[in-house]
Backbone as a printed PyTorch tensor [residue, N CA C, xyz], in Angstrom:
tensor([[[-28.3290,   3.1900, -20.3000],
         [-28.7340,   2.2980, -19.2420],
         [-29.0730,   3.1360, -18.0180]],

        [[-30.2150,   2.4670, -17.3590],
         [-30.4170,   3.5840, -16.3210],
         [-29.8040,   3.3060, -14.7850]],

        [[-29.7630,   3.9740, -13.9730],
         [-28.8670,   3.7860, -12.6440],
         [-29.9540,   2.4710, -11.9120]],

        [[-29.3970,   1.5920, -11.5430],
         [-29.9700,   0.8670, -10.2250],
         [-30.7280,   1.6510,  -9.0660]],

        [[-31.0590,   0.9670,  -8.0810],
         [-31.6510,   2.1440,  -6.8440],
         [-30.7220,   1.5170,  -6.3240]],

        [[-30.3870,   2.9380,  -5.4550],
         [-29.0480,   3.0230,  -4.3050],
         [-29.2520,   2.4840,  -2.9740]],

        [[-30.4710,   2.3590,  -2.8150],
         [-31.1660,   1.4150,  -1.5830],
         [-30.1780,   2.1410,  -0.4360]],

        [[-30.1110,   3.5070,  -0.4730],
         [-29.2610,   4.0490,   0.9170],
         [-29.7340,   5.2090,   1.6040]],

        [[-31.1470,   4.9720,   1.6170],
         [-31.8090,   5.8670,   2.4900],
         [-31.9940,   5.7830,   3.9900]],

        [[-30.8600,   5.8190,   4.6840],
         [-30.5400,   5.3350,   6.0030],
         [-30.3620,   5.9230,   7.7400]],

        [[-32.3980,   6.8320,   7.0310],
         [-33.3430,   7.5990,   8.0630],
         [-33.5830,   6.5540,   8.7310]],

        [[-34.2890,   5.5980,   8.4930],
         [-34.7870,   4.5900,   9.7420],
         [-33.8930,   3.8400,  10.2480]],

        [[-32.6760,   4.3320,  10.6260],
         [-31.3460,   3.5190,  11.7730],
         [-30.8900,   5.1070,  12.6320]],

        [[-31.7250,   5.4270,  13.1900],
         [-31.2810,   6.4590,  13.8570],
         [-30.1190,   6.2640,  14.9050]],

        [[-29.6980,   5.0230,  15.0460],
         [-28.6370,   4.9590,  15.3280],
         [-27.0250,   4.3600,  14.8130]],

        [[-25.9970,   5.6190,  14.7270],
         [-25.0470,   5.1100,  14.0030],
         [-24.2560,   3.8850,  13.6430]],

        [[-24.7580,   3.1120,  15.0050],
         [-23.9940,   1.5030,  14.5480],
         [-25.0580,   0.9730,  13.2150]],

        [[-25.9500,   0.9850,  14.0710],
         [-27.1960,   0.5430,  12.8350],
         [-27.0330,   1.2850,  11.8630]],

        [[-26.8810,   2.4730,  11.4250],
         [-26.5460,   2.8670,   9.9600],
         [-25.3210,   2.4720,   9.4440]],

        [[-24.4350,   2.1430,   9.8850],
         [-23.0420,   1.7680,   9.7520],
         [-23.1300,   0.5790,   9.2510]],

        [[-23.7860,  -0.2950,  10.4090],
         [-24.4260,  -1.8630,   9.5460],
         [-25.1180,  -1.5350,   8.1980]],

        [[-25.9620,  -0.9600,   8.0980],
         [-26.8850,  -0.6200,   7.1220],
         [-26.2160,  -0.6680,   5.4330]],

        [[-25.1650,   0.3340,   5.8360],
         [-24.2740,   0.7360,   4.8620],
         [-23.1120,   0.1540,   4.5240]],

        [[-23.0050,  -0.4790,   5.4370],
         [-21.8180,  -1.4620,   4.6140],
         [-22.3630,  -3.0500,   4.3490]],

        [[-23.6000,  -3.2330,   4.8330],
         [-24.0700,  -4.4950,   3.8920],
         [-24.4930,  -4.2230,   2.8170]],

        [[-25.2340,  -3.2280,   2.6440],
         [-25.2140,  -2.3840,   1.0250],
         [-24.5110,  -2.4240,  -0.3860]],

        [[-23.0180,  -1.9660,   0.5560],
         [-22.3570,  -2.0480,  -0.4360],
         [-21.3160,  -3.4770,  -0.4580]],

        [[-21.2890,  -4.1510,   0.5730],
         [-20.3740,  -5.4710,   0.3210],
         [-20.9520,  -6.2990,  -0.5500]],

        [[-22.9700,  -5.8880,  -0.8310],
         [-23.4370,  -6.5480,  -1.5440],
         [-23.1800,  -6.7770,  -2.9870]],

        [[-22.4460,  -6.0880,  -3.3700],
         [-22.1240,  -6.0810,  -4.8420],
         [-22.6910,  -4.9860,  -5.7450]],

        [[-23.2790,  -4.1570,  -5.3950],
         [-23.9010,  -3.2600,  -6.1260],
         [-23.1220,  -1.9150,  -5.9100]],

        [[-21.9660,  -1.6490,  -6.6470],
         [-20.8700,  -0.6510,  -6.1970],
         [-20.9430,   0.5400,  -7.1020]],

        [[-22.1000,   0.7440,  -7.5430],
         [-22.1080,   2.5420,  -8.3180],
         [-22.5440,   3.4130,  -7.6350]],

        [[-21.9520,   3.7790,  -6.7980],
         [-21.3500,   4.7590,  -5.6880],
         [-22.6670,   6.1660,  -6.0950]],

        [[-23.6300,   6.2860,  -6.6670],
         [-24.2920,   7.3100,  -6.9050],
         [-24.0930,   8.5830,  -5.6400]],

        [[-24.6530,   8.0140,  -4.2680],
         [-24.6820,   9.0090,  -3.6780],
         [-23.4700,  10.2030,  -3.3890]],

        [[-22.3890,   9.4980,  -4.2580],
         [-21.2730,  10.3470,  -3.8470],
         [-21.8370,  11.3160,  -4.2980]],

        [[-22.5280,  11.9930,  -5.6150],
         [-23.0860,  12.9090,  -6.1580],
         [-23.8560,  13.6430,  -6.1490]],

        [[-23.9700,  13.1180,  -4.7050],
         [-25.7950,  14.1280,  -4.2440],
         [-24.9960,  14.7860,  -3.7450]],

        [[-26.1550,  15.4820,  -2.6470],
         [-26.1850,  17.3570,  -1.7400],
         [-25.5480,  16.6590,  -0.3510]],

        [[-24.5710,  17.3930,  -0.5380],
         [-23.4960,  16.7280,   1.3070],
         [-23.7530,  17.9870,   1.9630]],

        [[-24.2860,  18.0740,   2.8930],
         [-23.7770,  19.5150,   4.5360],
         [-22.2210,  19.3690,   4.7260]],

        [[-21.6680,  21.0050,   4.2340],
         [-20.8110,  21.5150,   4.4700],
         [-19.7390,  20.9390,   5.5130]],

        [[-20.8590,  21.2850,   6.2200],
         [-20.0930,  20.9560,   7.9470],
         [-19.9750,  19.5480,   8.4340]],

        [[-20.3380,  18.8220,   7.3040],
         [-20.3060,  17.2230,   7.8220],
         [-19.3430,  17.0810,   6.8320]],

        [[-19.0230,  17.1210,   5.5540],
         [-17.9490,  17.2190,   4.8290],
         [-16.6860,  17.7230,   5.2100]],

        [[-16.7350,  18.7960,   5.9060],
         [-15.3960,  19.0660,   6.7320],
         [-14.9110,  18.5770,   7.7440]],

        [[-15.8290,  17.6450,   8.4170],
         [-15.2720,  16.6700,   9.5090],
         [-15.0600,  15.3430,   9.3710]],

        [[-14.9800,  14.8590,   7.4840],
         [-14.4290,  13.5570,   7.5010],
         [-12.8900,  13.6770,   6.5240]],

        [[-12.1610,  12.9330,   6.2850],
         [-10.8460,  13.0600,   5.7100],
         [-11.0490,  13.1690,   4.1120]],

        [[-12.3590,  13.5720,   3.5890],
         [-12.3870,  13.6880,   2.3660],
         [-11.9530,  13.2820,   1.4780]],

        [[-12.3860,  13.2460,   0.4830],
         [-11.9750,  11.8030,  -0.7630],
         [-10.7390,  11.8700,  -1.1220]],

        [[-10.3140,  10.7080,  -0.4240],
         [ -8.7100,  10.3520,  -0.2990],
         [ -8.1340,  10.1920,  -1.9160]],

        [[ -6.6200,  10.0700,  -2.4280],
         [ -6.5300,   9.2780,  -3.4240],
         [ -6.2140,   8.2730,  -4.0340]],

        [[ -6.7480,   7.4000,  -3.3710],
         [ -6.5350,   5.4370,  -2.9820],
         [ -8.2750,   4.8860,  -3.4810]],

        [[ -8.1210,   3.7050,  -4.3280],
         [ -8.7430,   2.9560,  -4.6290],
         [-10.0710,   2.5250,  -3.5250]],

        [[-11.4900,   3.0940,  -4.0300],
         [-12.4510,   3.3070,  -2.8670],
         [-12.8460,   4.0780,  -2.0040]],

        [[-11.7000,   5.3850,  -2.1440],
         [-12.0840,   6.3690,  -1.3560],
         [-13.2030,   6.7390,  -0.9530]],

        [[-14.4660,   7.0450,  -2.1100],
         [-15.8920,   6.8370,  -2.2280],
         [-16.3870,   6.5130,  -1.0190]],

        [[-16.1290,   4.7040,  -1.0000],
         [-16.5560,   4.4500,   0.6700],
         [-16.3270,   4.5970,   1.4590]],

        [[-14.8040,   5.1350,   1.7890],
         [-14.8770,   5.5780,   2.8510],
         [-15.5570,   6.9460,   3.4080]],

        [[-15.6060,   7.6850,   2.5050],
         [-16.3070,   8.8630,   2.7720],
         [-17.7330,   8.5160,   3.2380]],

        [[-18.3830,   8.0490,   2.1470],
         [-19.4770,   8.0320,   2.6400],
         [-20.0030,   7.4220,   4.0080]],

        [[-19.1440,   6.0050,   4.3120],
         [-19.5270,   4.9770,   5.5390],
         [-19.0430,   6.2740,   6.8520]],

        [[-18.1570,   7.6000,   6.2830],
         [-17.5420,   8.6230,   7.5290],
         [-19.1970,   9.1480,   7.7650]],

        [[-19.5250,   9.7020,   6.7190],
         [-21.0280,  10.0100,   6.8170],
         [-22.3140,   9.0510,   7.3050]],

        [[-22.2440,   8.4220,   6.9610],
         [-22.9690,   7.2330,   7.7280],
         [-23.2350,   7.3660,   9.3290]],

        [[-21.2220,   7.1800,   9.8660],
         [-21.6980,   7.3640,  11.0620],
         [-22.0010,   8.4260,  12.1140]],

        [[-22.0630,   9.9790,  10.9900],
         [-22.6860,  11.3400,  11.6910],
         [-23.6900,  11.2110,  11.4670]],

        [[-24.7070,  10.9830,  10.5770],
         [-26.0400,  10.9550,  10.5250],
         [-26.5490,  10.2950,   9.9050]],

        [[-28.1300,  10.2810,   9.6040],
         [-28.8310,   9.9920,   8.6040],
         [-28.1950,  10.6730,   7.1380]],

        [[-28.4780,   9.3210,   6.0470],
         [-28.5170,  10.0400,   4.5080],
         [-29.8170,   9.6770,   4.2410]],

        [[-30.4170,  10.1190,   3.3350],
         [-31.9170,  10.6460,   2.9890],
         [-31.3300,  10.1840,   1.2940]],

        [[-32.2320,   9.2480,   0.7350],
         [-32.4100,   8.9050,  -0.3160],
         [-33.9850,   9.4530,  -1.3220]],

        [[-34.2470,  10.1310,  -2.2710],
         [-34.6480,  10.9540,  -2.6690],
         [-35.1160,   9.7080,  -3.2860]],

        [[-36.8540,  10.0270,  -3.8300],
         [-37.7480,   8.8970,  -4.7520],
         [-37.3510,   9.6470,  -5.7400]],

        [[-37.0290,  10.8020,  -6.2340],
         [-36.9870,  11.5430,  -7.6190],
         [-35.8270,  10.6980,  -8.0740]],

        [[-35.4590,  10.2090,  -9.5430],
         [-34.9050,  10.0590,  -9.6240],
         [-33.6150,  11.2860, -10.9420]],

        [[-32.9660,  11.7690,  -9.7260],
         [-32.2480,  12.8570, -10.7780],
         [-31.0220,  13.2930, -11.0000]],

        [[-31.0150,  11.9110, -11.3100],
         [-29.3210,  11.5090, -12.1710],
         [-29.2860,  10.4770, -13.0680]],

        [[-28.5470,  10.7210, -13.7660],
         [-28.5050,   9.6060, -15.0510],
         [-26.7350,   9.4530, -15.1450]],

        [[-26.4720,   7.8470, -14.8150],
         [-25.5390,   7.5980, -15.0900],
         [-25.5930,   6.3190, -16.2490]],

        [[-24.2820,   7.3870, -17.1620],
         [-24.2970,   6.4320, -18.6700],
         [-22.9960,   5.5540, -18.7430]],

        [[-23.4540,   4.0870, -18.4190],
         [-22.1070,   2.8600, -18.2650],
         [-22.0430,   2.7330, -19.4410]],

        [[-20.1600,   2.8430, -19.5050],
         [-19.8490,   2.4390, -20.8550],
         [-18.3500,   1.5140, -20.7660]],

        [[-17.7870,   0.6050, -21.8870],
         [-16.7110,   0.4130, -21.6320],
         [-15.2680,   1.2770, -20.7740]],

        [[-15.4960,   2.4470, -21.0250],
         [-14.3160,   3.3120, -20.7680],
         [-14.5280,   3.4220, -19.1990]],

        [[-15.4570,   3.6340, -18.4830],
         [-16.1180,   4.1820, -17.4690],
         [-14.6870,   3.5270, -16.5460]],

        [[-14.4130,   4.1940, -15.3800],
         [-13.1860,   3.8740, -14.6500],
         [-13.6980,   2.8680, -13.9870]],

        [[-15.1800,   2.7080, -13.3510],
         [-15.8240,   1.1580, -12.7410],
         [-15.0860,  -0.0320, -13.4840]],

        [[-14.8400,  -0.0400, -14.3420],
         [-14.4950,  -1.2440, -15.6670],
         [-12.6060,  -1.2990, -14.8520]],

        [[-11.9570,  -0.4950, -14.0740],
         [-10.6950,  -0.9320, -13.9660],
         [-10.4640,  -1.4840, -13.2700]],

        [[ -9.4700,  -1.9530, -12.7710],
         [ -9.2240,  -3.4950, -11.9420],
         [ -8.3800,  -2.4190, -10.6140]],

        [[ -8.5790,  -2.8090,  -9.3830],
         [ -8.3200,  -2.1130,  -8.5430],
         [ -6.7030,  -1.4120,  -9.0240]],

        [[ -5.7320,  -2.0050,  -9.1690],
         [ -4.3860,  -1.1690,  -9.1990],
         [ -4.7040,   0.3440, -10.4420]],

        [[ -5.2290,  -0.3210, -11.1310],
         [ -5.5680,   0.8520, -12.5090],
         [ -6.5600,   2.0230, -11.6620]],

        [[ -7.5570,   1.5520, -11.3360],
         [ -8.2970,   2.7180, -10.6570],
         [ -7.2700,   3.6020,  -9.3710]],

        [[ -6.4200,   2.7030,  -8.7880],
         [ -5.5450,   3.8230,  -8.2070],
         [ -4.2530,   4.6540,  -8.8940]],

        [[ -4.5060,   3.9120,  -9.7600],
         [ -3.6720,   4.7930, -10.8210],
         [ -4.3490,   5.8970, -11.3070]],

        [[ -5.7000,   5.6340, -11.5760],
         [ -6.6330,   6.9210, -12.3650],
         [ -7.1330,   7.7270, -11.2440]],

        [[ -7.1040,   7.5040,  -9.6710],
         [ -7.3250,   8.3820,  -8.8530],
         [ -6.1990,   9.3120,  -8.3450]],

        [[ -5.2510,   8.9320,  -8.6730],
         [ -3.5570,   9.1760,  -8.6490],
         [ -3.0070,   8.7650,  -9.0120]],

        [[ -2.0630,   9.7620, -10.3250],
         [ -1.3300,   8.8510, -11.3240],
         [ -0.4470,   8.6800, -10.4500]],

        [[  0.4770,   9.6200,  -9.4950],
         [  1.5670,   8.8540,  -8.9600],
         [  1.6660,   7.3820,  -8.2510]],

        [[  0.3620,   6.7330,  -8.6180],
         [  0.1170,   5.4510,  -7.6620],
         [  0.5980,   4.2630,  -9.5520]],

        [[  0.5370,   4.7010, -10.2280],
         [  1.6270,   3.9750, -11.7430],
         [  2.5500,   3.8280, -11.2090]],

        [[  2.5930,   2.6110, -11.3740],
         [  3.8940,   1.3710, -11.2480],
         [  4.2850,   0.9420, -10.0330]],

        [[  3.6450,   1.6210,  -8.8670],
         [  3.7180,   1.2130,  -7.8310],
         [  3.5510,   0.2240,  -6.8710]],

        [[  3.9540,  -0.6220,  -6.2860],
         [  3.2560,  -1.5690,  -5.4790],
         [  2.3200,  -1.4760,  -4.3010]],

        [[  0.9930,  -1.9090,  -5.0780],
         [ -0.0140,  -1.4930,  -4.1510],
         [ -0.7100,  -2.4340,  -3.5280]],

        [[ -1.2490,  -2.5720,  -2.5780],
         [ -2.1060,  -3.3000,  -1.9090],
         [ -3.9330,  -2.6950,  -1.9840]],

        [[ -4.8950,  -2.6430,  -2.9600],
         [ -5.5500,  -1.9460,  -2.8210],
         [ -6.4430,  -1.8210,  -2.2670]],

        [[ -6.6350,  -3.5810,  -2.4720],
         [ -8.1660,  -3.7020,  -0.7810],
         [ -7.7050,  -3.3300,   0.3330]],

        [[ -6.2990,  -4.2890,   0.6820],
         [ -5.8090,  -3.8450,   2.0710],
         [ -6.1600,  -2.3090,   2.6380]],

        [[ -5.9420,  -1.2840,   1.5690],
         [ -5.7910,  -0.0130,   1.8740],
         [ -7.3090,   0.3980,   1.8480]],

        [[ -7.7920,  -0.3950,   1.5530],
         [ -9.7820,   0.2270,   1.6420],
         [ -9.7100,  -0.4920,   2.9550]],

        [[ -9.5470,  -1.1250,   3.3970],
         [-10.0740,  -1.9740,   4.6670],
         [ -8.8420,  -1.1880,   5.8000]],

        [[ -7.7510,  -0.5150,   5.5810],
         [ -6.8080,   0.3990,   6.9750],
         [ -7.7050,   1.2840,   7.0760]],

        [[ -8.2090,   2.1080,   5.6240],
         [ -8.5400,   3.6510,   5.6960],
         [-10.4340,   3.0480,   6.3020]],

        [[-11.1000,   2.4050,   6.2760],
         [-12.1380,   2.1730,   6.9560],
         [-11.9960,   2.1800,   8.4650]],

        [[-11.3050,   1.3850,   8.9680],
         [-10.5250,   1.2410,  10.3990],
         [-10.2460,   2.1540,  10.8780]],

        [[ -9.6150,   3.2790,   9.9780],
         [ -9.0550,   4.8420,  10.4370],
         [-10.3120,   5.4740,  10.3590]],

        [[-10.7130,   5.3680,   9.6570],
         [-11.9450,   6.4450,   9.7670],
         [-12.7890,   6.5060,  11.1090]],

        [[-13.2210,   4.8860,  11.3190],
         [-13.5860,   4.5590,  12.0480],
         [-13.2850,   4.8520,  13.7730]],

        [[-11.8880,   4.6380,  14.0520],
         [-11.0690,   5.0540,  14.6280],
         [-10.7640,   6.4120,  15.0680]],

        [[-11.3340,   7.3080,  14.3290],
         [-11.0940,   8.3450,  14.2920],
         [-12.7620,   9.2550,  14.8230]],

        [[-13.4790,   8.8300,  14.1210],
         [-14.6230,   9.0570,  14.6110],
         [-15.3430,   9.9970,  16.1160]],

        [[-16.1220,  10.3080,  16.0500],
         [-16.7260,  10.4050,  17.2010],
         [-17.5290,   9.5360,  18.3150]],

        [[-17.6960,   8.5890,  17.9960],
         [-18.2850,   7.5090,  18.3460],
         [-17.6850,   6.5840,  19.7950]],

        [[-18.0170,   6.3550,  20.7800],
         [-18.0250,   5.9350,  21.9210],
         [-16.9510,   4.5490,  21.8530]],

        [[-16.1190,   4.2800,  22.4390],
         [-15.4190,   3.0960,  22.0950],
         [-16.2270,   1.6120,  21.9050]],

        [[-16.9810,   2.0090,  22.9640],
         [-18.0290,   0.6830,  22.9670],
         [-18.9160,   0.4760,  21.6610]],

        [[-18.9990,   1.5860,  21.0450],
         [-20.0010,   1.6590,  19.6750],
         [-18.9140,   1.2890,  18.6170]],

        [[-17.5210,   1.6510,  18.9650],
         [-16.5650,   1.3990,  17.8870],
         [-16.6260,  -0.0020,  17.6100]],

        [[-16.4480,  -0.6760,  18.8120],
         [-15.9230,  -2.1070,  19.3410],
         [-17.2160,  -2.7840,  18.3400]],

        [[-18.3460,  -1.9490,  18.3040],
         [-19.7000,  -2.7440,  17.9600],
         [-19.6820,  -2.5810,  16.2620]],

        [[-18.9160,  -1.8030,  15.6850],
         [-19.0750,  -1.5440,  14.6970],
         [-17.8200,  -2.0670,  13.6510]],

        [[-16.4730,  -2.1890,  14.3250],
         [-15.5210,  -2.6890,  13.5190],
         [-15.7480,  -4.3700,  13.6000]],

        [[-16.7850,  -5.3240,  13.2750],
         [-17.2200,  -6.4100,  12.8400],
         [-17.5460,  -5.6750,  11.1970]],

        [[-18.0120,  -5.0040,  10.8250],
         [-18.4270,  -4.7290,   9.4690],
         [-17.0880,  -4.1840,   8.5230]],

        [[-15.9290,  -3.8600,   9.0930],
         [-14.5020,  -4.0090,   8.3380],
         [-14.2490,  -5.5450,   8.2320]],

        [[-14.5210,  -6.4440,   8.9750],
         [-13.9060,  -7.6560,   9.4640],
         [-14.4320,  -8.0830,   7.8140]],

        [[-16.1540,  -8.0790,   7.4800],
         [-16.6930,  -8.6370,   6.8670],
         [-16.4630,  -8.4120,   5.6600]],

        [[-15.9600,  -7.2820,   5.1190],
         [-15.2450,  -6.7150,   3.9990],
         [-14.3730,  -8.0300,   3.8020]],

        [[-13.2570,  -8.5320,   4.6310],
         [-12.3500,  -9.2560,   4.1890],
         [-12.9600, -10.4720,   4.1580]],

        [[-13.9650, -11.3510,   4.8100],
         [-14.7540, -12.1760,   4.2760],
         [-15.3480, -12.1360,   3.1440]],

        [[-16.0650, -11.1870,   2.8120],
         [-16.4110, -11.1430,   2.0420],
         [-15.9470, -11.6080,   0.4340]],

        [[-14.4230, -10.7410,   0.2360],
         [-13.7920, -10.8400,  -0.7390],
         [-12.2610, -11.0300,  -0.7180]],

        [[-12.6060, -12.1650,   0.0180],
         [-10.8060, -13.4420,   0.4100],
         [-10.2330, -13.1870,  -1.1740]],

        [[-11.2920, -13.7150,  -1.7540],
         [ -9.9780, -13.8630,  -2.9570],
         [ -9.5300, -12.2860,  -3.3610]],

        [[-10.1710, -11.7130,  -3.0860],
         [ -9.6580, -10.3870,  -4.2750],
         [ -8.2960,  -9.8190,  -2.9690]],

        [[ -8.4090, -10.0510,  -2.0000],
         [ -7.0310, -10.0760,  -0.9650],
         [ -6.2290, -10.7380,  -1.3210]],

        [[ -6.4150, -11.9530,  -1.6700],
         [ -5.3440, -12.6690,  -1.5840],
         [ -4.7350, -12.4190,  -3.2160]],

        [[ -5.5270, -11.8450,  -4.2060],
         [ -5.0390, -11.7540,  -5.6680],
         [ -4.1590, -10.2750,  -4.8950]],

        [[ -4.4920,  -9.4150,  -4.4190],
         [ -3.9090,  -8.2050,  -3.9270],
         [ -1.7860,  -8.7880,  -3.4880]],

        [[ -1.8460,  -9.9220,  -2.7600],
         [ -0.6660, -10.3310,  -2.5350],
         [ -0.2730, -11.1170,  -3.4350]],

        [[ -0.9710, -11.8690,  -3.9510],
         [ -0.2900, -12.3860,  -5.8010],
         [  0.2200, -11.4370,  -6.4760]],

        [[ -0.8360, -10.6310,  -6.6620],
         [ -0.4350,  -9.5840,  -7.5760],
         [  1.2870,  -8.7920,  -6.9920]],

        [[  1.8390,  -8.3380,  -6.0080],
         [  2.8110,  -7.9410,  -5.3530],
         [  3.7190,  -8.9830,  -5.2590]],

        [[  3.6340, -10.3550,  -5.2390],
         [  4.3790, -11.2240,  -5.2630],
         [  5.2720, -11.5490,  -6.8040]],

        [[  4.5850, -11.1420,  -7.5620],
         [  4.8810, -11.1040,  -8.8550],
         [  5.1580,  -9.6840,  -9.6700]],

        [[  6.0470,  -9.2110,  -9.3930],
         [  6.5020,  -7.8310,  -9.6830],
         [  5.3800,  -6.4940,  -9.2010]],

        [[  4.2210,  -6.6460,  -8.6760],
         [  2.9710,  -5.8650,  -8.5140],
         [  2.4080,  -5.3660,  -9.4750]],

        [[  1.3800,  -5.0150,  -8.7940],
         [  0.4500,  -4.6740,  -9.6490],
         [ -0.3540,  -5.4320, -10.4450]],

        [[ -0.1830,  -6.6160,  -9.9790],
         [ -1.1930,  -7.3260, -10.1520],
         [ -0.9430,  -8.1060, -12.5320]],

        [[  0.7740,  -8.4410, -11.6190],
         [  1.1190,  -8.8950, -13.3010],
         [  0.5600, -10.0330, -13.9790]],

        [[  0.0800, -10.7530, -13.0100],
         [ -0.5200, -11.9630, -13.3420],
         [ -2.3550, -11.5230, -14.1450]],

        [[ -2.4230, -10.2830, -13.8340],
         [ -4.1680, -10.1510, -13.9180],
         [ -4.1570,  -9.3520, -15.4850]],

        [[ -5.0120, -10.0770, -16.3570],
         [ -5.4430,  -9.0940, -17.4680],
         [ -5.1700,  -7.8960, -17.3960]],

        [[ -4.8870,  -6.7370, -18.2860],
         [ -4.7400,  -5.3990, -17.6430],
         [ -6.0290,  -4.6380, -17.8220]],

        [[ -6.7210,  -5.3570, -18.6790],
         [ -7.7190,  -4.4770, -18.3100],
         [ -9.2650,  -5.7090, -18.0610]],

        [[ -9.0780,  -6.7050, -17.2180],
         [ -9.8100,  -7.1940, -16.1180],
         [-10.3440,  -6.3910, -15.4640]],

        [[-12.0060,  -6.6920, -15.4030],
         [-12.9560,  -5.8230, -14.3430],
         [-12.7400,  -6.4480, -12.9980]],

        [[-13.1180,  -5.8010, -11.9840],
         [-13.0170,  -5.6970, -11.1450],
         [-13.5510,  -6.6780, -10.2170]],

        [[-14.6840,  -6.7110, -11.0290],
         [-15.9890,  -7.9390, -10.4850],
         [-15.5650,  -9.1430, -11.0190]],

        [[-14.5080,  -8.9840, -12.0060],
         [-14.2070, -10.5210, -12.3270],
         [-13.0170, -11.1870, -11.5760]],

        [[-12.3030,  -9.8990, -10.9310],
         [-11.4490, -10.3280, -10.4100],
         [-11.6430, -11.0230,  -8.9420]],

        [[-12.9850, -10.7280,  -8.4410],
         [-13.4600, -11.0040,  -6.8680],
         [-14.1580, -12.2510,  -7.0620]],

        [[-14.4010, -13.0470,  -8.1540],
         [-15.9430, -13.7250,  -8.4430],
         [-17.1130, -13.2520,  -7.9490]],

        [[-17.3790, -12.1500,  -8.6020],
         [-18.8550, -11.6790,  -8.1630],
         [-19.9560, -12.9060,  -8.1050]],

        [[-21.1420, -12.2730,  -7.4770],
         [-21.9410, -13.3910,  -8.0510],
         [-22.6650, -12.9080,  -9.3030]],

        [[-22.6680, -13.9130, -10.5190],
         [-23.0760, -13.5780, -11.7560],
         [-24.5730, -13.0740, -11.6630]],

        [[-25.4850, -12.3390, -12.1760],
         [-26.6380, -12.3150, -12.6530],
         [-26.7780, -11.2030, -11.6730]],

        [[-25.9880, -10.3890, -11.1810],
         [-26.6430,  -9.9110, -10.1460],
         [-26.4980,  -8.0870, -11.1010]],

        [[-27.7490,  -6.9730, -11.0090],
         [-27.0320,  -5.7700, -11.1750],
         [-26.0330,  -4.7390, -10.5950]],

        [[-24.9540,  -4.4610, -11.6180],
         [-23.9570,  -3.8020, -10.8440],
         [-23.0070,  -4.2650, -10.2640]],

        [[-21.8640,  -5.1480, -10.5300],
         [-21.1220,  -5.9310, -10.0780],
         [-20.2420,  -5.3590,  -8.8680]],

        [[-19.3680,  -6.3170,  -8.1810],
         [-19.1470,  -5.9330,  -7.0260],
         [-17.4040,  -5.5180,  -7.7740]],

        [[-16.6620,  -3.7010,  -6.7400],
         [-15.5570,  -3.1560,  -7.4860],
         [-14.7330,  -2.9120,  -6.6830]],

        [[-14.5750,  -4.5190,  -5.7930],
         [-13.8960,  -4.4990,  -4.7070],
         [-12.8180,  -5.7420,  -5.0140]]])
């Protein structure tokens, strides 16, 4: 199967709120195969974000850190091939994927959106960015949790009931757990 387009070529927002917007309607959209993690990063912009954490989503946060230092440049070549298969870690239901990003996160009680939506805030927070640009930009964390009420609120089911989400299939996708919207490519792995 061949990759979707990453639709994250996000030269024409030369400014960081606007790429920030850019990039996180992108991905709240449901289309969560993270390709660009795999492209060509500058050194020196890689060393000034908290680098891929080991919590469920890390991915975005990195990248949305990048977002708000510069432009990313999306390439027409297309030169990567990603091959979806049952096994693929996309297919795990948030507690499992923080298990497979860190096993010490097995058996643990986790909160896993919660912790994509602190470490966005922190990033954010942390940033270089003018308070007033902050102020303008933490509406697009807000929308994360609009976005996907239920998969929050399964996050505190799931913990309410021994954790980890005992009530959920164990190996439930991710997108089924949020109600994606059906028909769409690339389901949403939030």
């Amino acid at each position: 199967m061949s990759d979707p387009e990453d639709g994250l070529d996000l030269r024409r927002a030369p400014d960081p709120v606007e790429r920030y917007r850019a990039f996180h309607r992108r991905y709240r959209g449901g289309n969560w195969w993270i390709n660009p993690l795999f492209g060509l990063m500058r050194t020196e912009a890689i060393k000034q974000t908290q680098l891929h954490g080991s919590y469920f989503a890390s991915d975005v946060v990195l990248l949305s850190e990048l977002a708000l230092m510069g432009e990313l440049h999306e390439l027409p070549e297309r030169l990567m091939y990603r091959r979806r298969h049952p096994e693929a870690s996309g297919h795990l239901n948030p507690w499992e994927m923080a298990a497979f990003v860190d096993p010490v996160n097995k058996g643990r009680i986790l909160l896993p959106r919660w912790r994509l939506l602190f470490e966005l805030a922190k990033a954010l927070q942390i940033s270089e960015l003018s308070l007033y640009d902050k102020l303008r930009c933490y509406p697009q964390i807000g929308l994360w949790f609009l976005r996907f009420f239920k998969g929050f609120v399964k996050d505190l089911l799931g913990c309410s009931s021994k954790g980890l989400g005992a009530k959920l299939k164990k190996s439930e996708p991710v997108h089924a757990m949020v109600g994606a919207r059906r028909g769409r490519a690339g389901s949403a792995m939030i």
